[in-house]
C-alpha positions in Angstrom: 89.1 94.0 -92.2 86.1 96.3 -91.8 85.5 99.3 -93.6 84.2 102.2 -92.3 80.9 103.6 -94.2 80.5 107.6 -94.8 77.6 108.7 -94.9 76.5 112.1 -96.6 75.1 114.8 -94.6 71.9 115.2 -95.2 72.2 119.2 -94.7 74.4 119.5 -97.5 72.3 117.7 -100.0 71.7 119.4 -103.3 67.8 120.5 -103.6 66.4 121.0 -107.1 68.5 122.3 -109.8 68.6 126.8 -108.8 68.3 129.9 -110.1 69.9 131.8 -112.8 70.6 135.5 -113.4 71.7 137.9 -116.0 73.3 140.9 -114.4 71.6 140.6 -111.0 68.3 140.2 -112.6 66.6 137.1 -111.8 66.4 135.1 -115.5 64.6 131.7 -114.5 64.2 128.4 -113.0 66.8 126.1 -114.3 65.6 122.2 -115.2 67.3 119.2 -115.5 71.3 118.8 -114.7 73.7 122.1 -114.6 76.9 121.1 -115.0 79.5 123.5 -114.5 82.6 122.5 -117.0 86.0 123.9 -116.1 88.7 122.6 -118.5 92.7 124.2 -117.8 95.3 123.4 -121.0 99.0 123.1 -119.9 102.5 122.8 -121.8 104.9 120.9 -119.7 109.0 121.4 -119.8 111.7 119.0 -119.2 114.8 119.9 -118.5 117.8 117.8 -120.3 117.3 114.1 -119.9 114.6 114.0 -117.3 111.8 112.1 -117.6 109.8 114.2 -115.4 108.3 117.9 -116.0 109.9 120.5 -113.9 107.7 122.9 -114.9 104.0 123.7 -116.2 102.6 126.1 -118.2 99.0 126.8 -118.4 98.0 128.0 -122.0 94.4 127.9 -122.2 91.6 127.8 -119.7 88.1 127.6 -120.0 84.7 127.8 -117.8 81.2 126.8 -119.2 77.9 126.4 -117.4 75.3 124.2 -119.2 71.8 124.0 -118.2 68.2 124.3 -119.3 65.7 126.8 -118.9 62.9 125.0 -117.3 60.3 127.7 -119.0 59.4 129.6 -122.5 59.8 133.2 -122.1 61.5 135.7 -124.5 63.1 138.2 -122.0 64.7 135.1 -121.2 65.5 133.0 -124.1 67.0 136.4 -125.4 70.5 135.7 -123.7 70.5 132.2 -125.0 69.8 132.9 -128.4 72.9 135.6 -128.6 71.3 139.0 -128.6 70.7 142.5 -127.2 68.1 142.8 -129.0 65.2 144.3 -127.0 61.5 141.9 -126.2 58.8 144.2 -128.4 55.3 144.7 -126.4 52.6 143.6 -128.4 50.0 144.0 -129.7 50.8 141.4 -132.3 48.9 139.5 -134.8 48.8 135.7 -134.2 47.2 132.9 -135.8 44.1 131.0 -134.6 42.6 127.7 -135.9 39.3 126.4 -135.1 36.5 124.3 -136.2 33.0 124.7 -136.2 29.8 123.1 -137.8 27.9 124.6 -140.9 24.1 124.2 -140.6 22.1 125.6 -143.3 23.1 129.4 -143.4 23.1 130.2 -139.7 25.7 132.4 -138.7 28.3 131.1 -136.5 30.6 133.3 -134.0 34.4 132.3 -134.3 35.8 131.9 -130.3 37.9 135.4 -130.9 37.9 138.3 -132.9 39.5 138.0 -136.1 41.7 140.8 -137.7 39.9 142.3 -141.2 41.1 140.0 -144.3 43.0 137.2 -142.0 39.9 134.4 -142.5 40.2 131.2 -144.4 38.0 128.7 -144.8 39.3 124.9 -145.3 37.8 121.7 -145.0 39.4 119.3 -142.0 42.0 117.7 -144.2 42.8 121.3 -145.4 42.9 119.8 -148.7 40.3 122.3 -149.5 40.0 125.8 -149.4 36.3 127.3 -149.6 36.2 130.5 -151.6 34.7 133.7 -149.9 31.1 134.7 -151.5 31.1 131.6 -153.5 30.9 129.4 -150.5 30.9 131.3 -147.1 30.4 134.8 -146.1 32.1 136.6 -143.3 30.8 139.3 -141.3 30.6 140.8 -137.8 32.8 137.9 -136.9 30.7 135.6 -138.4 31.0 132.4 -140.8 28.0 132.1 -143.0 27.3 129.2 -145.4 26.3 129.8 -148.7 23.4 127.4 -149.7 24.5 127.2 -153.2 28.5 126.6 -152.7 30.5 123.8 -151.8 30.2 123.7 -148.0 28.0 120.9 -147.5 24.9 121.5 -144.6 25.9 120.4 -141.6 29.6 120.5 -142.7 32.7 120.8 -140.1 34.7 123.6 -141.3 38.4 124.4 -140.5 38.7 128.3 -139.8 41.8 130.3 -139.8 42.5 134.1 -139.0 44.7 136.0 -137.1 43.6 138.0 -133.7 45.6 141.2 -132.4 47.0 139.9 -128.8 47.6 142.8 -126.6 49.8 140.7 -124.1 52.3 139.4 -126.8 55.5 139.6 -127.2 58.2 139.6 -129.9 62.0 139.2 -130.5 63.6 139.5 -133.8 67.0 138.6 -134.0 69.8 137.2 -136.3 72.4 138.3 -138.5 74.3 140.3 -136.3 78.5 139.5 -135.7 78.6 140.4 -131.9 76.9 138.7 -128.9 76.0 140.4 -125.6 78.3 139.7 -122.7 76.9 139.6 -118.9 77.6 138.6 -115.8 76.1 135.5 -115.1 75.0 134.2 -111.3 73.8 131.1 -110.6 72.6 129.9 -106.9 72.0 126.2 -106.1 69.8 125.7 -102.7 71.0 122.8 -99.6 68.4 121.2 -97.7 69.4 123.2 -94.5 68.5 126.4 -96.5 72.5 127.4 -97.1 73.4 128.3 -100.8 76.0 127.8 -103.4 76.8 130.8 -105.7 78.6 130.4 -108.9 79.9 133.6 -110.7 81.2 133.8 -114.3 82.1 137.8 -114.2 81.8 137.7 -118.0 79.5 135.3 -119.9 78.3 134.8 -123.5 75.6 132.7 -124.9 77.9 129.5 -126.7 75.3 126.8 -127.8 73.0 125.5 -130.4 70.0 126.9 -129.3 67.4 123.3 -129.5 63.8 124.4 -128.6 61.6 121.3 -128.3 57.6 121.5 -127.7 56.6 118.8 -126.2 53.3 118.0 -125.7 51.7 117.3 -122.3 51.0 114.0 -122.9 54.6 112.9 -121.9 54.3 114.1 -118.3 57.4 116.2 -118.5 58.2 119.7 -118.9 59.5 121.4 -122.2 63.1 122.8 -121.5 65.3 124.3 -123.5 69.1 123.7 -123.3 71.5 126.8 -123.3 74.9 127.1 -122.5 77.3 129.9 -121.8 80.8 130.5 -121.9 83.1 132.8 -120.0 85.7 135.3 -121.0 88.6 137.0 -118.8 87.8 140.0 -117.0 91.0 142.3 -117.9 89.9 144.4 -115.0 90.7 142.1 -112.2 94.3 140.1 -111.1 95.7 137.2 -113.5 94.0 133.8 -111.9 91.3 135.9 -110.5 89.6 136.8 -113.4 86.9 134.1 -114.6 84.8 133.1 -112.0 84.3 132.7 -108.1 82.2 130.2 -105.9 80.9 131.3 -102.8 79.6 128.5 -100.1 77.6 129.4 -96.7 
């Protein structure tokens, strides 16, 4: 007996891994798999001494999207980490480490400009710390050796401080009982060009936020796995009121 082979059509294969958006506004790239979970709960009845159900109930019904932002961005990660909380504009202090070589007591210019008060002095090990006046002087953004301290000529220092970053931004969050709902869109490219949309009308953040940095040694992209959940919307009909899919 032969058997007949299908092949897939290669117009309808599923090109990298889509888009996401948070009330119509474009959120990210997504990485890796997004899996799209939809699990229905049901109570069956029997009716006298049948073995068979005549009749099922559903009782509980659930839709999650899982995925992983494929980029680190606040105005982004916001969503994932549970919050309305608005992204503050800098400018914001941030810290800066770098090391730099000691000769005799010529000035050297750290790489930025450090914030008033922020400097520290260590050796490499930072098992050290070098104690300002005694055995370095700062000035006009300057480390200075003093011949008589502990700072050996020709020495390599480790310098912190902090510089005021214009382009920063911040989010502050935690501590707070309720979680922003959205509408969630996510659209999923073919090779012919064609689309798959998936709507959850309303959607929370449900995950354990994990935020790896990985180096770039690995060859691979840091991404950070989010997942979201959805919840009825009261305002449309009864089995119409968690999600749609729209195919072209």
């Amino acid at each position: 007996m032969s058997m007949r082979r299908t092949m897939a059509d290669p117009s309808k294969l599923l090109l990298g891994t889509g888009e996401l958006y948070f009330n119509g506004v474009f959120v990210g790239t997504l990485g890796d798999a997004v899996t799209l979970t939809h699990t229905p709960e049901f109570a069956e009845q029997r009716g006298g001494d049948m073995l068979s159900a005549v009749r099922a109930v559903k009782t509980k019904e659930e839709v999650m999207l899982e995925a992983s932002l494929a980029e680190f961005k606040l105005a982004n990660l916001k969503y994932a980490l549970g919050t309305s909380n608005a992204v503050e504009d800098g400018p914001f202090d941030m810290i800066r480490v770098e090391f730099i070589t000691l000769n005799g007591t010529t000035p050297v210019t750290l790489g930025e400009t450090a914030v008033t008060g922020t400097v520290k002095v260590f050796n490499t090990t930072r098992s050290v710390q070098y104690v300002v006046t005694d055995d370095y002087t700062f000035a006009t953004n300057q480390v200075t050796r003093v011949a008589l301290g502990d700072i050996t000529d020709g020495q390599v220092v480790l310098v912190e401080y902090k510089v005021s970053v214009a382009a920063a931004t911040r989010l502050v969050t935690g501590g707070a009982c309720d979680v922003p709902v959205f509408q969630l869109d996510f659209v999923h490219k073919e090779c012919d060009s064609s689309g798959i949309q998936l709507t959850i009308y309303r959607a929370y953040a449900a995950t354990e936020l994990e935020i790896p940095f990985n180096t770039r040694e690995s060859g691979d992209f840091t991404v950070h796995n989010i997942a979201f959940k959805g919840l009825a919307d009261t305002n449309r009909l009864p089995g119409k009121q968690l999600f749609e899919m729209i195919q072209e």
